[in-house]
C-alpha positions in Angstrom: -21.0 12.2 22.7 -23.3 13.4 19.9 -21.5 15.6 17.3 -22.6 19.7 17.3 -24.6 20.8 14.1 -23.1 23.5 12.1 -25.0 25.2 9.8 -23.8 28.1 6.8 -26.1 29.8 5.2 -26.0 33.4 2.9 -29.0 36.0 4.3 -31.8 36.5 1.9 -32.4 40.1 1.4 -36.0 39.2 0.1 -36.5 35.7 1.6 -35.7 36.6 5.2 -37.3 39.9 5.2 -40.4 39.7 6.7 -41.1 43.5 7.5 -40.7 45.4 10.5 -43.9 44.9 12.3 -45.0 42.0 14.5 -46.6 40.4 10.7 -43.1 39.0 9.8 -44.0 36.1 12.3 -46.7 35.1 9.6 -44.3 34.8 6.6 -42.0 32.3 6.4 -38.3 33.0 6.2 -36.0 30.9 5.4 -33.0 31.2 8.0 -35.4 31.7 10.9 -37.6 28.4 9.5 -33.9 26.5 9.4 -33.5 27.2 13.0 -37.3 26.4 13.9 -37.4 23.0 13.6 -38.0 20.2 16.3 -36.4 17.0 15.1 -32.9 19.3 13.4 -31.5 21.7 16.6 -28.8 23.8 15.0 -26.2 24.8 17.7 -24.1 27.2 15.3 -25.6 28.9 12.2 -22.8 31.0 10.4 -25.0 33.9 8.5 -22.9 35.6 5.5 -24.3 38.8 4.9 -23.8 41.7 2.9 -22.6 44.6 5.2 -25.6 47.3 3.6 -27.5 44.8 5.1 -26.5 44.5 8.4 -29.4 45.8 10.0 -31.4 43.2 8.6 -29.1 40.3 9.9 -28.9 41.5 12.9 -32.8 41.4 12.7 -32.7 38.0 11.9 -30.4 37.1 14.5 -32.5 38.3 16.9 -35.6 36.1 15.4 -33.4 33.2 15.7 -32.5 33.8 19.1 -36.4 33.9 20.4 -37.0 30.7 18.1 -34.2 28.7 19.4 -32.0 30.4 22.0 -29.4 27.0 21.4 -28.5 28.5 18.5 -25.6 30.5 18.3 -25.9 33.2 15.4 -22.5 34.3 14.0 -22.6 37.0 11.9 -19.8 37.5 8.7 -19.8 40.7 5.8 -19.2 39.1 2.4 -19.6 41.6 0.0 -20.5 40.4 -3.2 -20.1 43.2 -6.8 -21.6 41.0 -8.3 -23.9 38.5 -7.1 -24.3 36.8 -10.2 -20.9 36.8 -11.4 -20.1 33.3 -11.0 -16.1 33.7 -10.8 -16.3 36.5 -7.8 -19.1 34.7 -5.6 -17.4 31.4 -6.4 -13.6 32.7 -5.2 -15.2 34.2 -2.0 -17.1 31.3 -0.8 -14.1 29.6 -1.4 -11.4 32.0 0.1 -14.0 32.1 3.1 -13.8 28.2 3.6 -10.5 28.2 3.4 -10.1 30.3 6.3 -12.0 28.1 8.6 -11.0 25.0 10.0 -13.3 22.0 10.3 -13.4 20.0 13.0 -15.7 16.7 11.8 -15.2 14.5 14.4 -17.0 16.7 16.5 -19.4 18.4 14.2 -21.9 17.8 10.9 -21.9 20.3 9.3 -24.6 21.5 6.7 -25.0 24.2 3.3 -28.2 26.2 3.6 -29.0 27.0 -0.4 -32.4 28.2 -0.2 -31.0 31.8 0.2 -28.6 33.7 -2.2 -28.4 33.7 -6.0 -29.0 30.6 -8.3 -24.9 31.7 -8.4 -24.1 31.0 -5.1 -26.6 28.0 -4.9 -24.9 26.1 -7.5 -21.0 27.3 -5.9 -22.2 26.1 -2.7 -22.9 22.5 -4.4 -19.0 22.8 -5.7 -17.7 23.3 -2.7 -19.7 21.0 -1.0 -19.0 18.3 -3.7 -15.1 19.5 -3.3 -15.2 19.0 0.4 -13.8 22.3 1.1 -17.0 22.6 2.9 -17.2 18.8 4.5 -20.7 18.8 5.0 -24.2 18.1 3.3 -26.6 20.2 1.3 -29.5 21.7 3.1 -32.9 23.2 2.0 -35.7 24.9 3.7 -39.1 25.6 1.9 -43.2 26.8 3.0 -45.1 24.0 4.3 -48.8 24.9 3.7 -49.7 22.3 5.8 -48.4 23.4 8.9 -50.6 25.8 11.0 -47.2 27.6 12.5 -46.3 28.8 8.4 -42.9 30.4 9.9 -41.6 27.1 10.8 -41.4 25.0 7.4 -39.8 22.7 6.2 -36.3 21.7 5.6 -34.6 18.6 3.7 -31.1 17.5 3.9 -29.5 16.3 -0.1 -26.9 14.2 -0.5 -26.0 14.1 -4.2 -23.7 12.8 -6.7 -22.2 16.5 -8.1 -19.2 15.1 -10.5 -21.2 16.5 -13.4 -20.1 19.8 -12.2 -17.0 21.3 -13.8 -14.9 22.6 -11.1 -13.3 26.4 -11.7 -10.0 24.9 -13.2 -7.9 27.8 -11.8 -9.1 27.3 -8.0 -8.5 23.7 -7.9 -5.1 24.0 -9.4 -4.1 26.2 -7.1 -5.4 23.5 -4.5 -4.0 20.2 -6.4 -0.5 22.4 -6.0 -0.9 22.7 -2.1 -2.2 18.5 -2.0 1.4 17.9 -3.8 3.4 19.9 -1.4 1.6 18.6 1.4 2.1 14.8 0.3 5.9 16.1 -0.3 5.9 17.5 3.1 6.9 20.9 2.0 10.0 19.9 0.2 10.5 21.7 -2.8 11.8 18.8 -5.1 13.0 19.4 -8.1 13.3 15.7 -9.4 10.6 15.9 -12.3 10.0 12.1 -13.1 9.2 12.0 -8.8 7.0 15.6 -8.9 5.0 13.8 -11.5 4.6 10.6 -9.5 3.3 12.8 -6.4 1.2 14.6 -8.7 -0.7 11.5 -9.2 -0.8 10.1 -6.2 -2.5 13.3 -5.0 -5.0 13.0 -7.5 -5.3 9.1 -6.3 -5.6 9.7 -2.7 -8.6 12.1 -3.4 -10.5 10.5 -5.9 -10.2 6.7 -5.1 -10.8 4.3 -2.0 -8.9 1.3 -3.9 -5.7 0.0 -2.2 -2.3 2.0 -3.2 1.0 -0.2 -3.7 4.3 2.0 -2.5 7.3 -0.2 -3.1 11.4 1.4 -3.2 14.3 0.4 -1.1 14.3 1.1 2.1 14.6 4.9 3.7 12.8 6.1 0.4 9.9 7.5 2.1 7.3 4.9 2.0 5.8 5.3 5.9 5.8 8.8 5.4 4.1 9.3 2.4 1.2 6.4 3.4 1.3 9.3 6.7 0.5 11.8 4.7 -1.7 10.2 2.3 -3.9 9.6 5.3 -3.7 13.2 6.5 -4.8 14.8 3.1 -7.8 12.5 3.3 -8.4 13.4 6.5 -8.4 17.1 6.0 -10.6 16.9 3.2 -13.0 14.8 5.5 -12.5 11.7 3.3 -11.9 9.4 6.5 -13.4 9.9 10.1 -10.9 6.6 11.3 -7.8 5.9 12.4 -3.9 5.8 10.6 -2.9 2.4 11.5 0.7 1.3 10.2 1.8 -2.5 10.8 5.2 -3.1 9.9 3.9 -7.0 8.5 8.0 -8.0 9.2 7.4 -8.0 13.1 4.3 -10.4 12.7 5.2 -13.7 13.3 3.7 -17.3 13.7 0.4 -17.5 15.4 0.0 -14.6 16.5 0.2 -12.3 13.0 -3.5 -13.8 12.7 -4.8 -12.4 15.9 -2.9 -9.1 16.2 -4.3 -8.2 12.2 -7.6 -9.6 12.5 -8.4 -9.8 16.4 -9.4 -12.5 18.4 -12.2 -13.5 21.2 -11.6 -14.2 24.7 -9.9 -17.5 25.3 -9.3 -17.9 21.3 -5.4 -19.4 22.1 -3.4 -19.9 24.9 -2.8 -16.3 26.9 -5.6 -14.9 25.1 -7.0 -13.6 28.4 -9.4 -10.9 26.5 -10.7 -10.4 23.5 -8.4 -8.5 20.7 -10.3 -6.1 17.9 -6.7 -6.3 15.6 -5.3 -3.8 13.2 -7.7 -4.5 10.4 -11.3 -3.5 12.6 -9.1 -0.4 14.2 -8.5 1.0 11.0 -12.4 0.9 10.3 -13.1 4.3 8.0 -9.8 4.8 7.9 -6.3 3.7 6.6 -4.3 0.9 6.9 -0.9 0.9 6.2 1.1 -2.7 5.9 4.5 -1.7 5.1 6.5 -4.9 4.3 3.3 -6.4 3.0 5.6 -9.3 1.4 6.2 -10.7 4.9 2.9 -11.7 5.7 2.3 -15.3 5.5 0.4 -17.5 3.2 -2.9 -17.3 5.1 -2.9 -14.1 6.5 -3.1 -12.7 2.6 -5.4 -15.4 1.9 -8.2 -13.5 5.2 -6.6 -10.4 3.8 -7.7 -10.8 0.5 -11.0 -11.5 1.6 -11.5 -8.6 3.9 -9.9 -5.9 1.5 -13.1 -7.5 -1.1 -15.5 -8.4 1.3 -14.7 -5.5 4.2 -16.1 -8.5 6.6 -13.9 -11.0 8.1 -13.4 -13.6 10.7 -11.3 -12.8 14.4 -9.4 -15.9 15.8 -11.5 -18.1 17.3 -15.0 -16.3 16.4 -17.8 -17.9 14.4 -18.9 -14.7 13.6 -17.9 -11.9 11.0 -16.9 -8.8 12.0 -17.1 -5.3 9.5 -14.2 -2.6 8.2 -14.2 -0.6 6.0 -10.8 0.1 5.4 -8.7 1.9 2.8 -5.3 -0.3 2.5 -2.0 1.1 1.4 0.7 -1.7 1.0 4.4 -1.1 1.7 7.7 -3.6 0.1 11.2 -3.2 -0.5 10.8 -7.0 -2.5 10.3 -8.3 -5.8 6.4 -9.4 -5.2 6.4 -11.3 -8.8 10.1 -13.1 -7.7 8.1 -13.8 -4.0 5.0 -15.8 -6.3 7.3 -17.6 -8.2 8.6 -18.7 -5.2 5.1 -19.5 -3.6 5.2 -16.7 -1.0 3.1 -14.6 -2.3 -0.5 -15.2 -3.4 -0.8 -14.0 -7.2 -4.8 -12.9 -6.7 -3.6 -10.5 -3.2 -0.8 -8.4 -6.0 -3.8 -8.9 -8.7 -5.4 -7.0 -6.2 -3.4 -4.2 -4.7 -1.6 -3.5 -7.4 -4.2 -0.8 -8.8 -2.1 2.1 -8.2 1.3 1.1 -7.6 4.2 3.7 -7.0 7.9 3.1 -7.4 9.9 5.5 -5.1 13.3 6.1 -6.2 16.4 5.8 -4.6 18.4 8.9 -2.8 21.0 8.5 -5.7 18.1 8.7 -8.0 17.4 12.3 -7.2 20.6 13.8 -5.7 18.7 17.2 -7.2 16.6 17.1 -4.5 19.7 16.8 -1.8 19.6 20.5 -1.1 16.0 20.6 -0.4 16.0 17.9 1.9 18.8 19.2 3.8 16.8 22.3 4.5 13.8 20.2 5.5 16.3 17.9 7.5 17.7 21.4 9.0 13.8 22.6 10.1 12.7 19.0 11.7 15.7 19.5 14.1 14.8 23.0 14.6 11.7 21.6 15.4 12.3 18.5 17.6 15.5 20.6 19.7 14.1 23.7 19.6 17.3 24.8 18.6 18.6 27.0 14.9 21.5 25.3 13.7 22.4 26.4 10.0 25.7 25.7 7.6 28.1 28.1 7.0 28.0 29.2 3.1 31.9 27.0 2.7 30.2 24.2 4.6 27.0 24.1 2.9 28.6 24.1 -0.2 31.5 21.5 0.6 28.4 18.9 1.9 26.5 19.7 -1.2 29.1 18.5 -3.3 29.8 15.4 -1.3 26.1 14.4 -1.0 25.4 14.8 -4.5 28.7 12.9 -6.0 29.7 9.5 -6.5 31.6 8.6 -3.4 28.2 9.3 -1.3 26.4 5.7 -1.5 23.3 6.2 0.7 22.7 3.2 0.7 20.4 4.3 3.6 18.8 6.0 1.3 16.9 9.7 3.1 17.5 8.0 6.1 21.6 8.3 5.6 20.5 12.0 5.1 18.2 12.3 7.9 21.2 10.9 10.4 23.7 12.7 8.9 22.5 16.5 9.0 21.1 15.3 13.1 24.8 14.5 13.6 25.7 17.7 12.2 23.1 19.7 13.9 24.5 17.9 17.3 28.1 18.6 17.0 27.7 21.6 15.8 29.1 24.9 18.2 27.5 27.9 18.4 25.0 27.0 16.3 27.4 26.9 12.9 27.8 23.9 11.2 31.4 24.5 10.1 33.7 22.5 7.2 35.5 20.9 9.8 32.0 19.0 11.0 31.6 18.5 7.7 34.8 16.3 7.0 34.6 14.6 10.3 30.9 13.5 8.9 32.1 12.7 5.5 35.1 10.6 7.2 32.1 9.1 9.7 29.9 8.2 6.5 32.6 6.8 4.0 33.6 4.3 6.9 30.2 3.4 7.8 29.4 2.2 4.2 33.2 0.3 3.5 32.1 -1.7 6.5 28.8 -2.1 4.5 30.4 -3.2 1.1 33.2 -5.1 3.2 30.2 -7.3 5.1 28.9 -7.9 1.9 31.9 -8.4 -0.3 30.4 -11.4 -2.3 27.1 -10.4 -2.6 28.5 -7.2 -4.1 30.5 -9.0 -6.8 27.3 -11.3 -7.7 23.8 -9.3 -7.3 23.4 -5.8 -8.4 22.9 -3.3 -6.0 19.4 -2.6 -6.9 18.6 -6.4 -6.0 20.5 -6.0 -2.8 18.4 -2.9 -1.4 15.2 -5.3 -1.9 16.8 -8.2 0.5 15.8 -8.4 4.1 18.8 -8.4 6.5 18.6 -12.1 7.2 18.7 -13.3 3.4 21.6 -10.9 3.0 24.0 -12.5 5.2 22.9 -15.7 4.3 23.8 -15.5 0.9 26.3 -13.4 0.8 27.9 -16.5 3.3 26.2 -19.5 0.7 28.7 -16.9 -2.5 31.5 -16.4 -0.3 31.9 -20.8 0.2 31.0 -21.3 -3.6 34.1 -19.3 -4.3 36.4 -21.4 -2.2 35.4 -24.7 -4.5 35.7 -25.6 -8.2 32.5 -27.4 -8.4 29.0 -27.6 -7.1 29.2 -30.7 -5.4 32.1 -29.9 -3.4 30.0 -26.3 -2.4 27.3 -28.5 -1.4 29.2 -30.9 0.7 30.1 -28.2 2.7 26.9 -26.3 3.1 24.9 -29.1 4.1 27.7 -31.4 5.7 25.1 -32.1 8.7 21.5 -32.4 6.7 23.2 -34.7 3.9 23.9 -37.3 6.1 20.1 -37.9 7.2 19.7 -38.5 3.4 19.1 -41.9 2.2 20.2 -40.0 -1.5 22.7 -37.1 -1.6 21.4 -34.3 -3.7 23.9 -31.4 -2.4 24.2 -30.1 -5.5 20.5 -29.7 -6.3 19.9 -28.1 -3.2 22.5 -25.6 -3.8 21.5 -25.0 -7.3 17.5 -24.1 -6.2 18.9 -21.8 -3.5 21.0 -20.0 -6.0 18.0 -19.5 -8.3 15.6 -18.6 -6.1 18.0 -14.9 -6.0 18.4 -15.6 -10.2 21.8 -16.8 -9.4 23.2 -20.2 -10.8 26.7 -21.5 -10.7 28.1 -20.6 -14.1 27.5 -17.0 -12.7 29.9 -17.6 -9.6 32.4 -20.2 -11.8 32.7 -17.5 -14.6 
């Protein structure tokens, strides 16, 4: 379906007057010549006018309307002082944009700046460069070569406007509401983290290169990628999709075809063809959280799309297109993974442009009150139900959230879960102390049986180290720590770890083994002896 074309455009009080006789058909006006031509059909032309001059746009309207009866006319009273002071005409173009609400994947949209003051020509070139209007620049002029001089001509610009300074006041006012937006209203109060979203908001509008989000777990990395899109996407940055891949649920052969597609018959089951994650995210964003999952050949065609934008499906000679804006999601080490050879050096060289550390819960327990209220509104939200503390509750949970016994080792997870429990249980809509203790109570036993299933791995690898290990290497070595302890040497560890494997060897090397496994977490066995 072919997208509507939208049109703004101020009313020339000169320009578009063209007298009251039947002679203004001879003269060419600019608004009426906009709407006149045969290859540009404008179905919606929004005329700002002053309102001493209504008569006239109404006059023009009805020109508009013989010309091209397609066009709906819609007419708006700006009043203007001062037409030429640069800080008035400026804030009302702006204040008038902001009130609209754009709606580009079903409309272009396009700035007339024929009309108005050299003012609100060059304002309409900032705001058109800002995308708070997310369209192109427009102009109509005479063409003396054209028997029908009403009609004229018009030409759409697309320029590079960076040279402009933007009106510092305006856009700080803006940068404020990209920040709370990519904060998702919270009011945090954790400075080292505002300052990290501050920059990421100036990132996500100003650069197309891939962003890095790593942080343990339950610190927020989905949700800001999420809204990292959605400011883009409001600003008409992106006219694709949000696609998020958790990279830790592709496995074997078929992470190949699900990222990059495949053709019919490519593989066994491969009944029809498959574009992938990487061509659905085409003008848009793709999100990889767990990107240290992936395997060694799927960063290696990863690598070359994200440089290339072109790649090859599974089982196609040909190259397919996608342009693509990546964000990368990890709770790991990436240098520890290249050391280890599972993760290609050149792919971090590469996506590590802009690279964000999220901190931990117990990083910001400043921000615990704010999130409880933002916790509080999303169940308001999902239930459609108001449950709030009691001022003795609110204050008792406060105090345990934000103190040492409260581990959340879930991190705003923990959080989330806890104030839905609350929410839940709570009667008559009052979250009382008692449902506070009995949550307190519920969370202090969840994490003991936490630190109890990891009792070794507790004793040997700091906690910041254990947030960044999947589940599976978790148990695994906090098993491999827990037999080390039980024997004086190596050797004997050994023995028993690999009492099946070692007897396949024609030379026993049990305590080699043991002693590469252990360093591959920076662990060795004078650590576990001593």
């Amino acid at each position: 379906m072919a997208k509507r074309t939208i049109a703004l455009s101020l009313l020339g009080t000169q320009l578009d007057f063209g007298g009251k006789t039947i002679d203004r058909w001879n003269k060419w006006r600019p608004n009426v010549g906009l709407c006149s031509q045969e290859d540009l059909v404008i179905d919606e032309l929004h005329l700002l006018h002053d309102n001493h001059r209504q008569n006239l746009a109404t006059t023009v309207s009805y020109d508009i309307n013989s010309v091209s009866p397609e066009t709906k006319v819609i007419l708006h009273a700006v009043n203007f002082v001062n037409p030429w002071d640069f800080e008035e005409v400026y804030a009302k173009l702006y204040d008038w944009c902001a009130q609209q609400h754009f709606d580009t994947d079903h409309n272009d949209y396009l700035f007339h700046i024929t009309t108005g003051t050299h003012v609100a020509q060059i304002c309409a070139f900032l705001l058109t460069e800002s995308r708070h209007y997310p369209g192109r620049l427009i102009q109509t002029s005479p063409d003396t070569h054209n028997s029908n001089r009403s009609v004229g001509r018009v030409q759409i610009i697309d320029l590079d406007l960076s040279k402009y300074d933007q009106l510092a006041k305006r856009f700080d006012k803006e940068h404020l509401e990209g920040k709370d937006f990519l904060k998702g209203g919270i009011q945090t109060r954790n400075a080292q983290f505002n300052q990290l979203i501050s920059q990421i908001e100036k990132v996500a509008i100003r650069s197309r290169e891939p962003i890095l989000l790593t942080g343990p777990t339950g610190a927020g990395k989905s949700q800001l990628a999420s809204r990292i899109y959605q400011l883009k996407k409001r600003r008409a940055m992106v006219d694709g999709e949000f696609v998020a891949v958790n990279c830790a649920t592709l496995r074997g052969e078929n992470a190949m075809a699900a990222l990059f597609g495949h053709t019919k018959g490519a593989f066994t089951g491969a009944q029809r063809a498959r574009d992938g994650f990487l061509r659905t995210a085409n003008n848009g964003v793709l999100f990889l959280d767990e990107i240290g999952e992936l395997g060694i050949e799927e960063q290696a065609m990863l690598l070359h799309a994200i440089e290339n934008k072109r790649f090859h499906p599974v089982g196609s000679d040909s190259t397919v297109h996608s342009d693509f804006q990546l964000i990368a999601g990890t709770n790991r080490n990436l240098k520890q993974l290249i050391a280890e050879g599972k993760f290609r050096e050149d792919l971090l060289a590469r996506i590590n442009l802009w690279t964000y550390q999220l901190p931990a819960l117990r990083q910001r327990l400043e921000d615990v009150p704010p999130n409880i209220d933002y916790e509080l509104a999303r169940f308001t939200t999902a239930s459609e139900q108001q449950v709030q503390f009691n001022k003795e509750a609110r204050q008792a949970f406060e105090r345990f959230a934000q103190s040492p016994q409260a581990l959340w080792s879930g991190n705003f997870r923990d959080l989330g879960a806890a104030v839905t429990r609350l929410c839940t249980l709570a009667d008559s809509s009052r979250i009382t102390t008692k449902d506070v203790s009995e949550e307190v109570a519920r969370l202090l036993q969840l994490w003991q049986r936490e630190e109890d299933s990891f009792a070794c791995l507790h004793r040997f690898v700091e906690p910041s180290h254990i947030a960044q290990l999947d589940e599976f290497d978790a148990h695994q070595l906090d098993y491999v720590l827990s037999v080390c302890e039980r024997h004086k040497s190596m050797a004997a560890a050994g023995r028993e770890l690999f009492n099946v494997s070692r007897e396949s060897k024609a030379k026993v090397n049990d305590s080699s083994r043991l002693q590469k496994y252990l360093a591959k977490f920076g662990l060795s066995w004078g650590d576990i002896a001593g």
